[in-house]
N, C-alpha and C positions, 0 to 999 in steps of 0.2 A: 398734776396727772402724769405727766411725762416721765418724771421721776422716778414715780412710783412704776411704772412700764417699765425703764432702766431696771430697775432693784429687780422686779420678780423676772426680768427676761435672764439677766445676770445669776441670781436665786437658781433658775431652773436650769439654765446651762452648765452652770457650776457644779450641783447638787446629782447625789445619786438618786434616784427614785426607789419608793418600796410599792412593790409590786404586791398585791393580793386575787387570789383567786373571784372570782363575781360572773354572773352571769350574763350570756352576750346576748339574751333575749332582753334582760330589766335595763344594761347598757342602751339598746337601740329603742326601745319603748320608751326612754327616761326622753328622746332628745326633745321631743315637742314642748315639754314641759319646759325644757333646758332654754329653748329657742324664744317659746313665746312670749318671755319681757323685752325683744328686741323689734318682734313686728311693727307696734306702731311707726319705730324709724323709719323704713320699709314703706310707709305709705305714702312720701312723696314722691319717690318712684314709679308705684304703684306697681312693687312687688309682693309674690306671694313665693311661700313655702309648700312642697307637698313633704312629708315626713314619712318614715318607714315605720315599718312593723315586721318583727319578727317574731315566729315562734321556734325554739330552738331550745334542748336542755345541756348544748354549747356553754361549757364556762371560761374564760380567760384571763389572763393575768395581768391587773392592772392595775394604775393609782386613778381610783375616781376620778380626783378632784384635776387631776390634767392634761387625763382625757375628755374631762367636760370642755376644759378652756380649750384644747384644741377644734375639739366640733366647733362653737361657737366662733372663736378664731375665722375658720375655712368656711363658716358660712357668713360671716359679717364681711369676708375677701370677697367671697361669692359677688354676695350685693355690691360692694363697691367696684366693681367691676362688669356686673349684667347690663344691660338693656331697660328702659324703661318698661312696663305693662309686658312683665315676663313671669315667668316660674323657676325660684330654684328649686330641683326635685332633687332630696334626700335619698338612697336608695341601700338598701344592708341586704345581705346573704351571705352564705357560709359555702366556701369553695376550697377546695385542695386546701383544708387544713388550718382555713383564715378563716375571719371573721372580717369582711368588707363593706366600708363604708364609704360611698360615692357621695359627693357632692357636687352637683352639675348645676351650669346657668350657662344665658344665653348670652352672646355675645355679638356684635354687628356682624350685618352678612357678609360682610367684605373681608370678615377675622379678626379686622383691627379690636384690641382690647382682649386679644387670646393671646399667646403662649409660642410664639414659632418654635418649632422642635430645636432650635439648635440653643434656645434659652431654657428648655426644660431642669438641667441642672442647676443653671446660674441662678435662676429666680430665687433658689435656695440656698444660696452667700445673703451674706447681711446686709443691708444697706442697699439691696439690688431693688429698682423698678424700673421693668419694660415699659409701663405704659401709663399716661394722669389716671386716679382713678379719684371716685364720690371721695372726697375728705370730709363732707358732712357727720359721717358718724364718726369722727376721731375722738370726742369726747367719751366712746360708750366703749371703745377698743381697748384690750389689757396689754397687745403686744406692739400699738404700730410703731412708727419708726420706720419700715422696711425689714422689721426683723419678725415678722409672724411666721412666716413660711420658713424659715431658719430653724424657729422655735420647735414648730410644728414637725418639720424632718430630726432634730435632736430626740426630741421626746417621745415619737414614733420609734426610735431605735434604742431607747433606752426598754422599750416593751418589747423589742426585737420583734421590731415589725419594720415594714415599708411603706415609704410615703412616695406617689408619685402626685403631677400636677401638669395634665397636658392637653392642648386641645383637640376636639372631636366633632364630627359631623355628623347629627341626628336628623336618623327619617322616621321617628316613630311618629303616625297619624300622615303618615305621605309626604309631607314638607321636610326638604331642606332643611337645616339649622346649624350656624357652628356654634360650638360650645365650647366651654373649657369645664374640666371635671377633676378634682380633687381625690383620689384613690387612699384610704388607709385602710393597711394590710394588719393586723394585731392575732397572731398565731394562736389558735385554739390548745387548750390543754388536753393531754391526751390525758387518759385514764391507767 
């Protein structure tokens, strides 16, 4: 299995990407679909997913099949890094020109297991981890190693978009919460 991680991390690093136009509504509507043979993992934790929805005749420029791996990528990072009996919330809209896709979880009250600002870049060298996270799902991972979030910022920029990865303090519902949240930027086609 590791191997095979190697080759398509190596594959995709190496390789130019062919980009095609596609719609960034059937993109962000596809991801539930995309996600839901990984829930059951998910349930020794006893985490859950909220997923987005968009309506948008937004199209952008993409290779399917690598932007699926990275969603799934950034939310199986998600999980192995949340809180027990939490919510990763999914979240897409269309701003200054992107198409954005947040991925956000919770993380202890104290921060530990988030992202200090001065490792925001670093996390995104190869081989880098801040912090232990779940290894239980390492059998169902395409990129681990310590190189997903690598992967994930190359292939972001091969769509000439942006990837950021940082942590945040949520008061939505009144409480408190830190969180770390996943940002991919993927620039919409002009007409």
């Amino acid at each position: 299995h590791q191997f095979e991680g190697i080759y398509s991390i190596t594959s995709i690093l190496e390789s130019d990407i062919q980009l095609e136009s596609f719609s960034a509504s059937e993109l962000v509507n596809s991801i539930q679909d995309l996600i839901s043979e990984f829930l059951p993992h998910f349930e020794p934790k006893n985490v859950k997913v909220t997923f987005p929805n968009l309506i948008s005749k937004s199209t952008i420029k993409l290779s399917l099949e690598h932007l699926q791996d990275l969603i799934i990528e950034l939310v199986l990072n998600a999980y192995k890094f949340t809180i027990p009996n939490s919510i990763i919330n999914i979240y897409s809209f269309i701003s200054e020109g992107y198409l954005i896709i947040n991925i956000k979880n919770d993380i202890k009250a104290d921060g530990s297991g988030g992202i200090p600002k001065d490792y925001e870049k670093l996390v995104l060298e190869p081989f880098i981890r801040i912090q232990p996270n779940d290894e239980a799902i390492i059998k169902i991972e395409k990129f681990g190693l310590g190189l997903g979030l690598t992967v994930v910022d190359n292939v972001i920029k091969k769509h000439n978009g942006m990837f950021f990865i940082h942590n945040i303090v949520d008061y939505l519902g009144g409480n408190k919460k830190n969180c770390v949240v996943a940002e991919i930027f993927i620039p919409i086609e002009t007409k």
